[in-house]
MIMI-733651 format. One record per residue: residue number from 1; x, y, z of N, C-alpha, C in turn; residue in three letters. Coordinates in nm, 2 decimals, always signed. Layout:
REM residues N
<rec NUM,<X,Y,Z>,<X,Y,Z>,<X,Y,Z>,"ala">
...
REM end
This chain:
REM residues 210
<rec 1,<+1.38,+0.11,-3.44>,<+1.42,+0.10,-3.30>,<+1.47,+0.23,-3.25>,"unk">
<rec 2,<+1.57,+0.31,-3.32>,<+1.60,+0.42,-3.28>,<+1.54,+0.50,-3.28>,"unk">
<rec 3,<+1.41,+0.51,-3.31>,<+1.30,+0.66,-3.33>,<+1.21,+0.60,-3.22>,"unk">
<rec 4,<+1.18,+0.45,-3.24>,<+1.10,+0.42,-3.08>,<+1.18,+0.45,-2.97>,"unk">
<rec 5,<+1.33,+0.46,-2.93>,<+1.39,+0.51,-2.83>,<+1.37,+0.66,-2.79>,"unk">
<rec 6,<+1.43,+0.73,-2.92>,<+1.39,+0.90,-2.94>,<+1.26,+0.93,-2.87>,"unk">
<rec 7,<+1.21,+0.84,-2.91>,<+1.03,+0.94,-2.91>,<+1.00,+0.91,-2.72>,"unk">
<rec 8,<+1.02,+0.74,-2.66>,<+1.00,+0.72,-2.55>,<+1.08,+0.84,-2.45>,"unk">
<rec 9,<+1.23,+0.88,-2.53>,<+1.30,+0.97,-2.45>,<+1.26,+1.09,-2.44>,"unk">
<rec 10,<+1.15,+1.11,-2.54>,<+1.11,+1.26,-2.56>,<+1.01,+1.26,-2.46>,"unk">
<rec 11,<+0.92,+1.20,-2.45>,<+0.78,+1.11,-2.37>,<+0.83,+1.14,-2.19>,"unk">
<rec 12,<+0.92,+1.08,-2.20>,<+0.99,+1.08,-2.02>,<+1.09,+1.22,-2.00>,"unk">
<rec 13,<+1.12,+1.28,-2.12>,<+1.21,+1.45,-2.09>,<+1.08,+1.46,-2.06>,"unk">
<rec 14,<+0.95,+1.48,-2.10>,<+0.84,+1.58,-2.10>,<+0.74,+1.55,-2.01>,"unk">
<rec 15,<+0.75,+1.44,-1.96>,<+0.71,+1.37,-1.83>,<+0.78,+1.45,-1.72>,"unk">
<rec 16,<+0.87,+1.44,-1.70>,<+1.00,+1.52,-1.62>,<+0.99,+1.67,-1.61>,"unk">
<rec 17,<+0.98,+1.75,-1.75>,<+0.93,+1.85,-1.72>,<+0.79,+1.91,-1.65>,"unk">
<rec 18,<+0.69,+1.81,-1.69>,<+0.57,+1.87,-1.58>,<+0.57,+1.84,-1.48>,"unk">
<rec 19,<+0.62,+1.69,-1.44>,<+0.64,+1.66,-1.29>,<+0.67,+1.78,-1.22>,"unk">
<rec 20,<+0.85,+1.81,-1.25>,<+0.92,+1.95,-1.25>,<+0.82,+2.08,-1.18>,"unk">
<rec 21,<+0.72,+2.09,-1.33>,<+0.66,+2.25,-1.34>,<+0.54,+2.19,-1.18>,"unk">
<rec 22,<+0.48,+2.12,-1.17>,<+0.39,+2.10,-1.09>,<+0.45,+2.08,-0.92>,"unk">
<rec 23,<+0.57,+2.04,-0.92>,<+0.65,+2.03,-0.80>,<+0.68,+2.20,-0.71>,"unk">
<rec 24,<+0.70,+2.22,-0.89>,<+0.73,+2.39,-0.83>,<+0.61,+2.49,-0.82>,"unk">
<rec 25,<+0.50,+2.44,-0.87>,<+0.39,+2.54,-0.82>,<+0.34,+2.48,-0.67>,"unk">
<rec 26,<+0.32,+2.36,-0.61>,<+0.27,+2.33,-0.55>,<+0.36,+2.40,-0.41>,"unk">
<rec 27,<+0.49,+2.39,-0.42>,<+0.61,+2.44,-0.36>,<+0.59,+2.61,-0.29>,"unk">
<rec 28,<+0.57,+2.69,-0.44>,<+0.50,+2.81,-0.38>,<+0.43,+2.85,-0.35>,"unk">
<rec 29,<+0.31,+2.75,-0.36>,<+0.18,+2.78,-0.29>,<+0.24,+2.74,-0.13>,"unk">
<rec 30,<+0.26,+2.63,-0.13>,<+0.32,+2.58,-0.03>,<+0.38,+2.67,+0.10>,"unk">
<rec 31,<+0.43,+2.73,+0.00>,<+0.55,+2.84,+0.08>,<+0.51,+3.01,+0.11>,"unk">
<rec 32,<+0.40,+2.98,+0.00>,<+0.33,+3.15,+0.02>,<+0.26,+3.10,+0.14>,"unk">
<rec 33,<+0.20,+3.00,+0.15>,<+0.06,+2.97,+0.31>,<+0.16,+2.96,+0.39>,"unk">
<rec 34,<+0.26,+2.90,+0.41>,<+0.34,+2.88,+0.50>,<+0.41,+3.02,+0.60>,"unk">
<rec 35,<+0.39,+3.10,+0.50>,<+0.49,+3.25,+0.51>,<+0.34,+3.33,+0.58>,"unk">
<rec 36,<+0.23,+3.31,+0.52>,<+0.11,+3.38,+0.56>,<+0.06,+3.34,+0.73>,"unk">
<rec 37,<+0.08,+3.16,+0.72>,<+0.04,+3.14,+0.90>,<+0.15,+3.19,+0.98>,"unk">
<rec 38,<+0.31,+3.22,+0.94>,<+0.36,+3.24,+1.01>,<+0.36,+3.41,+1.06>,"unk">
<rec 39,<+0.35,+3.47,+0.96>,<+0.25,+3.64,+0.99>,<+0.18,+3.61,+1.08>,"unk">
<rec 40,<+0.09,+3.55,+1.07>,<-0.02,+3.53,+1.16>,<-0.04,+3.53,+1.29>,"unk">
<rec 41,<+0.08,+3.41,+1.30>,<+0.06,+3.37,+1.47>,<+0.18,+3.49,+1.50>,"unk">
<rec 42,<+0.31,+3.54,+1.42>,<+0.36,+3.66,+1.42>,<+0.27,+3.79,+1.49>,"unk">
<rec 43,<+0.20,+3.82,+1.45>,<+0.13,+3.93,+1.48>,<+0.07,+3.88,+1.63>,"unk">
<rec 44,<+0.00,+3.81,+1.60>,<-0.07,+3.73,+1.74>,<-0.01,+3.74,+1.88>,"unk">
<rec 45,<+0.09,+3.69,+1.87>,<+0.22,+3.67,+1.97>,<+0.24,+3.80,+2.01>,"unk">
<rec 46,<+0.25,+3.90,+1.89>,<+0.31,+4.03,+1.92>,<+0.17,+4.14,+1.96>,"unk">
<rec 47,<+0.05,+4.10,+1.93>,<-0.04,+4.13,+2.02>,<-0.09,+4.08,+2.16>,"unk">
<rec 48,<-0.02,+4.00,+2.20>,<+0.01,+3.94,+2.34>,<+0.15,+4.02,+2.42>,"unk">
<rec 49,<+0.22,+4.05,+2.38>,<+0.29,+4.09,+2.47>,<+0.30,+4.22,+2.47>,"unk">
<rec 50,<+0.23,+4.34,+2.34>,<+0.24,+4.46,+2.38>,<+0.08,+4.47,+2.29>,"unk">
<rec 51,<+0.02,+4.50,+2.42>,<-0.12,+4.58,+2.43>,<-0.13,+4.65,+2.27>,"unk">
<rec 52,<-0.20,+4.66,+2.20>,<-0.24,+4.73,+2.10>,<-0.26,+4.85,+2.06>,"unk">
<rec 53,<-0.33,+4.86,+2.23>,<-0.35,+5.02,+2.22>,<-0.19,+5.13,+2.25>,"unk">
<rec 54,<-0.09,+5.04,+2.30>,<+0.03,+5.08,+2.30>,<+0.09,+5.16,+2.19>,"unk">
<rec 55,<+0.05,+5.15,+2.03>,<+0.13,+5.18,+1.93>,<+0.00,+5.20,+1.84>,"unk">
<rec 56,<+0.06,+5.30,+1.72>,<-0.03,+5.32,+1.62>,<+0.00,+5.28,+1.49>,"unk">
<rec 57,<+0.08,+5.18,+1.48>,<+0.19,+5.15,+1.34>,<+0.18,+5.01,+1.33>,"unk">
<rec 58,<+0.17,+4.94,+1.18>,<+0.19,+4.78,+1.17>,<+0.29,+4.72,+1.25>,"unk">
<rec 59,<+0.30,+4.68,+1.42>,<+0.46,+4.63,+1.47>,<+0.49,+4.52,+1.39>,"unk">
<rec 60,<+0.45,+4.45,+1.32>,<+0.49,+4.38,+1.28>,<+0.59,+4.36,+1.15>,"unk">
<rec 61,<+0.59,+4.51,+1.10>,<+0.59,+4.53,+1.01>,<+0.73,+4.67,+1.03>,"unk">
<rec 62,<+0.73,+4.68,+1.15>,<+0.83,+4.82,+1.22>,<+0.94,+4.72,+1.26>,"unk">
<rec 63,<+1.03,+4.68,+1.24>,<+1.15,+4.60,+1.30>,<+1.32,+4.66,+1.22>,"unk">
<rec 64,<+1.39,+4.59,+1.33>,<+1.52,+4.60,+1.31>,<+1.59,+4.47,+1.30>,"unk">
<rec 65,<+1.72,+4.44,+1.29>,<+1.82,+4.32,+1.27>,<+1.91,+4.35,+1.42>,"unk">
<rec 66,<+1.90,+4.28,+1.48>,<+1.97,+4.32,+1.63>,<+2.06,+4.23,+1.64>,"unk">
<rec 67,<+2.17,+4.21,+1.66>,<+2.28,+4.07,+1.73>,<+2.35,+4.12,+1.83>,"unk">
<rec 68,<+2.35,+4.08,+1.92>,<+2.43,+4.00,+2.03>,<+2.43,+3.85,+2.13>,"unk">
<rec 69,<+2.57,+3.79,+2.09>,<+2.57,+3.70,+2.13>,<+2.54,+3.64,+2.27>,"unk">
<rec 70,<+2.65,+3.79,+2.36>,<+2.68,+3.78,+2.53>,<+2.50,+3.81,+2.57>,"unk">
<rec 71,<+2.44,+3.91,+2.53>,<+2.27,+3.92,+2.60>,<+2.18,+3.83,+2.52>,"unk">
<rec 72,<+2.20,+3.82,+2.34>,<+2.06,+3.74,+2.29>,<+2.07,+3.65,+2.28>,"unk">
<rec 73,<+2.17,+3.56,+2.34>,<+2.20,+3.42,+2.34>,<+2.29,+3.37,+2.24>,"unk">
<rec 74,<+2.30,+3.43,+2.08>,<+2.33,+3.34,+1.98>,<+2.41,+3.49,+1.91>,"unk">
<rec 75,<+2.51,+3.43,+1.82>,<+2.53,+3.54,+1.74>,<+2.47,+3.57,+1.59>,"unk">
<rec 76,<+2.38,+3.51,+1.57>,<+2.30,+3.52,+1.43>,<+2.19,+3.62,+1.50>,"unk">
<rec 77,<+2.19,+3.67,+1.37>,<+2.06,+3.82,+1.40>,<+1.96,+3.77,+1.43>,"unk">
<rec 78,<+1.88,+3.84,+1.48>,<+1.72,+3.84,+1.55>,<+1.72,+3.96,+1.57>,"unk">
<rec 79,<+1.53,+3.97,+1.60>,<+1.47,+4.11,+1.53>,<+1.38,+4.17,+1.70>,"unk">
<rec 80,<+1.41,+4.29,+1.64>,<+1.40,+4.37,+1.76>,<+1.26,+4.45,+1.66>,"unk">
<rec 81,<+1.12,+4.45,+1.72>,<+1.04,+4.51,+1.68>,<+0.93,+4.62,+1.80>,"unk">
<rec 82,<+0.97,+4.77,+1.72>,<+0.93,+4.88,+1.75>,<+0.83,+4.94,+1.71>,"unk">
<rec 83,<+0.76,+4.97,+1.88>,<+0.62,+5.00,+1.91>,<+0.60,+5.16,+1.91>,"unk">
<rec 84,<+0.54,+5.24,+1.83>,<+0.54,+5.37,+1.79>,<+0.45,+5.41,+1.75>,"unk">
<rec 85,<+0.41,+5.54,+1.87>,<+0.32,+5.59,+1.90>,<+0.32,+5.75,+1.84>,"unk">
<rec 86,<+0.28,+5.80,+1.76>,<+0.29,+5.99,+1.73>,<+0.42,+5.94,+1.68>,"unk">
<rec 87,<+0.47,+5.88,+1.60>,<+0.64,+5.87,+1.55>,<+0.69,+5.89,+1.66>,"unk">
<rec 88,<+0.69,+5.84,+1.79>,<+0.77,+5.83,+1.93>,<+0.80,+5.67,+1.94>,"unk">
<rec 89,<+0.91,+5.61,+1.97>,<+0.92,+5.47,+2.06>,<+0.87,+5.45,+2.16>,"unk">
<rec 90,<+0.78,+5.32,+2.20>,<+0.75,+5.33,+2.31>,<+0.73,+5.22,+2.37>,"unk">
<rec 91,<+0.80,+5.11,+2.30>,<+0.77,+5.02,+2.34>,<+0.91,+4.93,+2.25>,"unk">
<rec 92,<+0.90,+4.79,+2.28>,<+0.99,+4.71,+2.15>,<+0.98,+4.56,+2.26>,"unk">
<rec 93,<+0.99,+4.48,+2.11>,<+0.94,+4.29,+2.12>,<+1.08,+4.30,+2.06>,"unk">
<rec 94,<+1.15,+4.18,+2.18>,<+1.27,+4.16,+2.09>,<+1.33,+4.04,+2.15>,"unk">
<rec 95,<+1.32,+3.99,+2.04>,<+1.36,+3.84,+1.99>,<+1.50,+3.75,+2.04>,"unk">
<rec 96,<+1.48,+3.66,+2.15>,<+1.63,+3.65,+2.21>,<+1.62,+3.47,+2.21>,"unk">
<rec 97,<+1.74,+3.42,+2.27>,<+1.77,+3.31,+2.29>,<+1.85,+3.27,+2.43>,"unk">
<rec 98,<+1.76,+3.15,+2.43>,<+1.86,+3.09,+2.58>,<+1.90,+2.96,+2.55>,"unk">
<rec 99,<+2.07,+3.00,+2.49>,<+2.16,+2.87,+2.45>,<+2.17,+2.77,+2.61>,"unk">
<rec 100,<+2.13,+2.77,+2.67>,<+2.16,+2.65,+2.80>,<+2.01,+2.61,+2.82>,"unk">
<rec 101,<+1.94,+2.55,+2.77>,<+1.83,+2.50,+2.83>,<+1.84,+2.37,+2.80>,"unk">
<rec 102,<+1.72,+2.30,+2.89>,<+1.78,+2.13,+2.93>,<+1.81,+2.07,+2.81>,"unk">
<rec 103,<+1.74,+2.14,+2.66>,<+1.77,+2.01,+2.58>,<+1.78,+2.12,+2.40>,"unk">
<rec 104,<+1.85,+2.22,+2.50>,<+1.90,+2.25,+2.35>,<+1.85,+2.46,+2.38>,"unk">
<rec 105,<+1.88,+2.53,+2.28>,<+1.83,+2.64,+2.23>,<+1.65,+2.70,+2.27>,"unk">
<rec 106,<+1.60,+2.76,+2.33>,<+1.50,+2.77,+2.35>,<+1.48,+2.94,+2.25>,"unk">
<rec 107,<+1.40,+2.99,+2.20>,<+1.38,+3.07,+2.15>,<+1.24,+3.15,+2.21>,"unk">
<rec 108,<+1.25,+3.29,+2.23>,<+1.18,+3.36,+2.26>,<+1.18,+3.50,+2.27>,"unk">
<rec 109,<+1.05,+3.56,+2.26>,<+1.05,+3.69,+2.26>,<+0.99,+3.78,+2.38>,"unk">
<rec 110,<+1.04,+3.88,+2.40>,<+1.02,+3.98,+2.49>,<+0.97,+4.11,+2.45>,"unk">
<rec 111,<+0.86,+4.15,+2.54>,<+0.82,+4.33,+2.52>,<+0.79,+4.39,+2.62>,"unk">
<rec 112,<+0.89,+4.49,+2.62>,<+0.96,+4.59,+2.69>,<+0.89,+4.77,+2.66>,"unk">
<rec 113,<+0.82,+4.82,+2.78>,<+0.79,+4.93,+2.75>,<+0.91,+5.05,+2.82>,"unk">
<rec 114,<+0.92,+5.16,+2.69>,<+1.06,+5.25,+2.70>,<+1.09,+5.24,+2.85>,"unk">
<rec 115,<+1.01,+5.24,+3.01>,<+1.10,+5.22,+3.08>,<+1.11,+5.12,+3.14>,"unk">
<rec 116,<+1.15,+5.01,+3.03>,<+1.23,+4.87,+3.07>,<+1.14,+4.79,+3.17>,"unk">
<rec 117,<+0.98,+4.79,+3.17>,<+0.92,+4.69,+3.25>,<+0.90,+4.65,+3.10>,"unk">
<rec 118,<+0.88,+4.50,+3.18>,<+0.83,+4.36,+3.08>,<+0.68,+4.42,+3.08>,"unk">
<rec 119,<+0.66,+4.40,+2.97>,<+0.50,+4.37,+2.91>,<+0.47,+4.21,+2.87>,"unk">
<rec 120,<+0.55,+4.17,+2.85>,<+0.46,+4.01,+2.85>,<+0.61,+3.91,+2.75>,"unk">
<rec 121,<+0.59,+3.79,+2.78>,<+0.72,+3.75,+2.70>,<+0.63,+3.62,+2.65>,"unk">
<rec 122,<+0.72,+3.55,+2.61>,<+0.63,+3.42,+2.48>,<+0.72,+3.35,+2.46>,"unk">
<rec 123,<+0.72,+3.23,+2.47>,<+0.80,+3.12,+2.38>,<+0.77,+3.09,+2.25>,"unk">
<rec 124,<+0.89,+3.06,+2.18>,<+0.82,+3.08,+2.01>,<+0.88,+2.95,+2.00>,"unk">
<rec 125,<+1.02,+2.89,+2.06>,<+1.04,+2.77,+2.03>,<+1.10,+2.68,+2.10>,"unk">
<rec 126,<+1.09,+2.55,+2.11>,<+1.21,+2.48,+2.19>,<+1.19,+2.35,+2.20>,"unk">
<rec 127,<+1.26,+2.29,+2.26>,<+1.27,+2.13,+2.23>,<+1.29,+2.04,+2.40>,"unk">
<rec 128,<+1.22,+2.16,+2.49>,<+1.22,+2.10,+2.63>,<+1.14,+1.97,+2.64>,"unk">
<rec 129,<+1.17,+1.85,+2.76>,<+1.11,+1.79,+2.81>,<+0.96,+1.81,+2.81>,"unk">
<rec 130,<+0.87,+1.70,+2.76>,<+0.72,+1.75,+2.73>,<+0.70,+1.69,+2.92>,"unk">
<rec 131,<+0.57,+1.80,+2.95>,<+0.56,+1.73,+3.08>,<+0.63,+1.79,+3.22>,"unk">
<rec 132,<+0.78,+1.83,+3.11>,<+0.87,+1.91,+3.24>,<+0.88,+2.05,+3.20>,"unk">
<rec 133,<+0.98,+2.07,+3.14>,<+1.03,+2.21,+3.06>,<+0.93,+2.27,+3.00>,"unk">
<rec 134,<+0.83,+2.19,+2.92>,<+0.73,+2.28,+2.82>,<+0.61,+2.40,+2.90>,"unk">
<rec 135,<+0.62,+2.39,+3.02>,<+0.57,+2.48,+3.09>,<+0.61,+2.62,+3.08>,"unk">
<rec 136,<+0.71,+2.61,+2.96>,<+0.73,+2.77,+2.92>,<+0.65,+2.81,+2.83>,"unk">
<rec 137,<+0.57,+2.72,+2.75>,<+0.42,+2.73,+2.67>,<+0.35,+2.79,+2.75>,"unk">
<rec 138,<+0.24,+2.89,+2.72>,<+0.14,+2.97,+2.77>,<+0.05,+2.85,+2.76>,"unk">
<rec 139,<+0.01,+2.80,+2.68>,<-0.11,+2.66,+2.65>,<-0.08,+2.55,+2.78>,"unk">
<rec 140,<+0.06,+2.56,+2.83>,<+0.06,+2.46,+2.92>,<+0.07,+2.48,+3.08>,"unk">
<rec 141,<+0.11,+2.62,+3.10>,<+0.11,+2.68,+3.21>,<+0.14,+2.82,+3.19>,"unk">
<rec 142,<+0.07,+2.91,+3.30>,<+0.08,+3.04,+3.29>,<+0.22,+3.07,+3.37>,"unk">
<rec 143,<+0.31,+3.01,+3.38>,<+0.45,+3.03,+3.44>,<+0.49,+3.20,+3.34>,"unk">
<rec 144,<+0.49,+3.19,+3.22>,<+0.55,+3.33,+3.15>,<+0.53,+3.44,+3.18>,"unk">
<rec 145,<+0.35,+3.41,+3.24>,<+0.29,+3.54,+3.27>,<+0.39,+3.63,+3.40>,"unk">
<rec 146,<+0.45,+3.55,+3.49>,<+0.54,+3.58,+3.59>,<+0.61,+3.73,+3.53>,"unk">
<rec 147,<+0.62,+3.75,+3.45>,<+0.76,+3.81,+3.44>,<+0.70,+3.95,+3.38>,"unk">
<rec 148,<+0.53,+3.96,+3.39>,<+0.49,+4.10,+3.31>,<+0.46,+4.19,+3.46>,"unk">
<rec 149,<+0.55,+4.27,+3.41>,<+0.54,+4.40,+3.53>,<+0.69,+4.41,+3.57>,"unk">
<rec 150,<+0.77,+4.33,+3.59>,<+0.85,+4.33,+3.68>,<+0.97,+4.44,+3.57>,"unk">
<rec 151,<+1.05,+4.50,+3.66>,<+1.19,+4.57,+3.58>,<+1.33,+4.51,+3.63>,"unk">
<rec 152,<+1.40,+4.52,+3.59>,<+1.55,+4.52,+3.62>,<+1.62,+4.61,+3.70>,"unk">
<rec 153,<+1.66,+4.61,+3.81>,<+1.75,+4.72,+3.91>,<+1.91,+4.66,+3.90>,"unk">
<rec 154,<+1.97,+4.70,+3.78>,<+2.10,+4.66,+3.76>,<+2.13,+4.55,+3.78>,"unk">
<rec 155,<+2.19,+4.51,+3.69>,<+2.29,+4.32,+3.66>,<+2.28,+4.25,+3.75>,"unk">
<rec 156,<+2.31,+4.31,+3.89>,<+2.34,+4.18,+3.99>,<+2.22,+4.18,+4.08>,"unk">
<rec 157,<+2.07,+4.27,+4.04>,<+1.89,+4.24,+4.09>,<+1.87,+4.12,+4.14>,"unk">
<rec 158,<+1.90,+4.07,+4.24>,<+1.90,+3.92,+4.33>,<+1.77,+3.85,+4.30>,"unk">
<rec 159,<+1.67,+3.98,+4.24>,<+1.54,+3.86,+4.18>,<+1.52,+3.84,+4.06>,"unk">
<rec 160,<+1.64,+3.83,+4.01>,<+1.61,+3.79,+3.84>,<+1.67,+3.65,+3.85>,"unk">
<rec 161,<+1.60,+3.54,+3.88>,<+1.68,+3.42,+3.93>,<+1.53,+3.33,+3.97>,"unk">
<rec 162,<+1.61,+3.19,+3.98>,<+1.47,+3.12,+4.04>,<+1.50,+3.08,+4.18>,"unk">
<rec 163,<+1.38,+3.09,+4.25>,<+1.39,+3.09,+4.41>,<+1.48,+2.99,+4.45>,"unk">
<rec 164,<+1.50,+2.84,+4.36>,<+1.61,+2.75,+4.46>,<+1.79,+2.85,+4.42>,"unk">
<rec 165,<+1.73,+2.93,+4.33>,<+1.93,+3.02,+4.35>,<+1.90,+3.15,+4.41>,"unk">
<rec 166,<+1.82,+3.20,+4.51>,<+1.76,+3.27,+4.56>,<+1.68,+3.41,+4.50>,"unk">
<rec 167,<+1.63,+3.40,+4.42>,<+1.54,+3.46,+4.31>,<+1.41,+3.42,+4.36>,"unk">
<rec 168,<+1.34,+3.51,+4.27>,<+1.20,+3.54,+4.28>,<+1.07,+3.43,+4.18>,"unk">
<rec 169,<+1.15,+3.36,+4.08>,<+1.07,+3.29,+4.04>,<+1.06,+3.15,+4.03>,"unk">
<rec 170,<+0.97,+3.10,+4.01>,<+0.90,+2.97,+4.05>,<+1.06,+2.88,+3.95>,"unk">
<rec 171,<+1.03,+2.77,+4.01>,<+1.09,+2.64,+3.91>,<+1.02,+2.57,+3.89>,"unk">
<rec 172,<+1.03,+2.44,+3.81>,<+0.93,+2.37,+3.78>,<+0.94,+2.24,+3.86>,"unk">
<rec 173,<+0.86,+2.17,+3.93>,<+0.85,+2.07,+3.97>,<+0.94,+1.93,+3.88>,"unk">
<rec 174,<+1.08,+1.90,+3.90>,<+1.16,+1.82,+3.84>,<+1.23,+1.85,+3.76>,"unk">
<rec 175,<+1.22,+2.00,+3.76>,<+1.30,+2.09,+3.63>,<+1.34,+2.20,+3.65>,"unk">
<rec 176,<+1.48,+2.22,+3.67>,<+1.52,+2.38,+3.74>,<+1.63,+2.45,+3.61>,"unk">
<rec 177,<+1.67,+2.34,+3.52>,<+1.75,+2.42,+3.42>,<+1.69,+2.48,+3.37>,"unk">
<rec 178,<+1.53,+2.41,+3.27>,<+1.49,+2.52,+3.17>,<+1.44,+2.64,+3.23>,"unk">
<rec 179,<+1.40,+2.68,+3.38>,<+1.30,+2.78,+3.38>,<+1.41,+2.92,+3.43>,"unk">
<rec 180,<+1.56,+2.84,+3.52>,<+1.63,+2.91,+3.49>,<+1.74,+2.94,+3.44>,"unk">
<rec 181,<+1.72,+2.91,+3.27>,<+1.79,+2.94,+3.14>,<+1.71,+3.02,+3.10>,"unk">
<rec 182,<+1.60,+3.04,+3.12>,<+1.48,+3.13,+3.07>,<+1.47,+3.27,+3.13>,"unk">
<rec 183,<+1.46,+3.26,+3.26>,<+1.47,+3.39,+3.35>,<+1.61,+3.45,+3.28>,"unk">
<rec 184,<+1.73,+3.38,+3.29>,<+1.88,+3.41,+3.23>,<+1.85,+3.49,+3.12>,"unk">
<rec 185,<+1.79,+3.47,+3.01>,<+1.74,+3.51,+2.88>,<+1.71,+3.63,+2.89>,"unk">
<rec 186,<+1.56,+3.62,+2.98>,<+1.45,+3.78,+2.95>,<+1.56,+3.88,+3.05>,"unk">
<rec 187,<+1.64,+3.82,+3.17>,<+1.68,+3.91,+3.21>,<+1.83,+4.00,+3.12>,"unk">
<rec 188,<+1.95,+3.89,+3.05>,<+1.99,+3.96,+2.96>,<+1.96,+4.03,+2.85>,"unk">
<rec 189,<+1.84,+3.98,+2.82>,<+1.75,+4.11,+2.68>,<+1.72,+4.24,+2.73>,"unk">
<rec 190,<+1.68,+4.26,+2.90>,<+1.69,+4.36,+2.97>,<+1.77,+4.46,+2.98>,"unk">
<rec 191,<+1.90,+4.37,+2.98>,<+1.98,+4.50,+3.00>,<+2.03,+4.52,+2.85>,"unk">
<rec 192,<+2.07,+4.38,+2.77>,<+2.08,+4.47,+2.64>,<+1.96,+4.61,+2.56>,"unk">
<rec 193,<+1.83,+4.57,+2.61>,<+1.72,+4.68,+2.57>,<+1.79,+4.82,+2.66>,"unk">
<rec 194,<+1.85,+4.82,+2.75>,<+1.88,+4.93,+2.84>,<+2.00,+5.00,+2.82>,"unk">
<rec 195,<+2.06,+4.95,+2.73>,<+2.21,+4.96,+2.67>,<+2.18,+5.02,+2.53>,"unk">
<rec 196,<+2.09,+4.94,+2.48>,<+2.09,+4.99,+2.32>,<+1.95,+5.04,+2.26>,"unk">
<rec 197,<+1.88,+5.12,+2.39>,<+1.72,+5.16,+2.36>,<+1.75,+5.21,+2.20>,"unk">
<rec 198,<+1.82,+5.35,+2.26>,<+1.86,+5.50,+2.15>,<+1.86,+5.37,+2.01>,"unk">
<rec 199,<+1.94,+5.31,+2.01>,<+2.01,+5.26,+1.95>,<+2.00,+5.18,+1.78>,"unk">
<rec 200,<+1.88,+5.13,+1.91>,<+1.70,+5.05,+1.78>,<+1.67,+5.15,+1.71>,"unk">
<rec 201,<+1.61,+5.23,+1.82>,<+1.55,+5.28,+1.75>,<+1.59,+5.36,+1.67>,"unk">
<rec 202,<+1.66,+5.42,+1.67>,<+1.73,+5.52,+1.49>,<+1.77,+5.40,+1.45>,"unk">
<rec 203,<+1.78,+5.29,+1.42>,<+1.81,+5.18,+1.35>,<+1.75,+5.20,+1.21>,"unk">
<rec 204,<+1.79,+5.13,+1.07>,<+1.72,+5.13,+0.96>,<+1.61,+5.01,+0.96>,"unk">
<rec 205,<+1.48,+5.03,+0.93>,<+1.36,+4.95,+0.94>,<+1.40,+4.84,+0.86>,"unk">
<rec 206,<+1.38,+4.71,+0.89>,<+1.45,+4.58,+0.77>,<+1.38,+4.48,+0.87>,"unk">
<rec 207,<+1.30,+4.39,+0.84>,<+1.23,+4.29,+0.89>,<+1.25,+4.13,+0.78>,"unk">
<rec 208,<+1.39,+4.14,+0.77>,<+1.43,+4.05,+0.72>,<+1.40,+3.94,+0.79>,"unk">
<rec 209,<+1.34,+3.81,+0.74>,<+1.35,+3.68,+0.78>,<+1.20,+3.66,+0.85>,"unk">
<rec 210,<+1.11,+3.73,+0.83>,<+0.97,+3.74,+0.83>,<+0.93,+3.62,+0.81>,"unk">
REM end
């Protein structure tokens, strides 16, 4: 009886162990594809909002660790990535947040050429109203495109705003918090990019959280 118990225990430790070993390969495969789509649409994104022919260097691959709470929305790092041309800056995508939107944290990125016009911005994440708010999707409306060309003329620029607060950009039909929690966003990434250009860029290169 006790060696039929032994052996069944040995049978189910060893059962347990491959379960185990096969949980954790599947896990890393898992996790290597996972890490690879997100490069992907990573780069993608970041060939949307700064032209290619802009920079001669992997951007994707050229970043910094940036925080600010009061401009990037949140106090957890996010990545500021620099566009460099002849070993010159000339560009930078950088990664911010808009803690007031209708239904939570909206996450997005912005690219900024050295004099502080928008080259193109992108939503990377958020949890808006489908139907209302999600029109900050490029797939669902070209609303984002609004904001490529335009610069900042100091803090209180009366058109960094949406037209019902007397600003220059659209709101959304039934939806005026997310589009202006959004404009709030690209326009504080503005002035923090205009505060801390120098700043990036002699930054140490660290593309942590890739």
């Amino acid at each position: 009886m006790k060696t039929s118990m032994t052996k069944n225990g040995l049978i189910l430790a060893g059962f347990a162990l491959v379960t185990t070993f096969v949980v954790s390969l599947t896990f890393q495969g898992t996790k290597a594809k996972i890490a690879q789509q997100q490069q992907q649409e990573l780069v993608k994104v970041l060939s949307q909002i700064i032209p290619d022919d802009n920079y001669d260097s992997p951007l994707y691959q050229h970043c910094v660790q940036v925080s600010s709470e009061q401009f990037l929305g949140t106090a957890s790092t996010q990545r500021a990535f620099i566009a460099s041309k002849n070993n010159e800056p000339v560009a930078m995508a950088i990664e911010t947040t808009a803690p007031d939107g209708y239904s939570g944290d909206i996450h997005l990125i912005v690219g900024i050429d050295k004099q502080g016009k928008v080259l193109g911005v992108r939503t990377l994440s958020h949890q808006e109203t489908p139907g209302l708010g999600d029109h900050i999707e490029l797939r669902k409306s070209d609303w984002v495109e609004s904001f490529k060309g335009r610069v900042l003329s100091g803090q209180k620029d009366p058109r960094w705003a949406v037209k019902k607060d007397g600003g220059s950009f659209d709101q959304f039909t039934g939806a005026t918090i997310t589009p202006r929690a959004y404009v709030k966003a690209v326009k504080n990434t503005l002035i923090y990019f205009q505060y801390h250009f120098d700043e990036i860029a002699a930054s140490q290169i660290s593309c942590e959280g890739q």
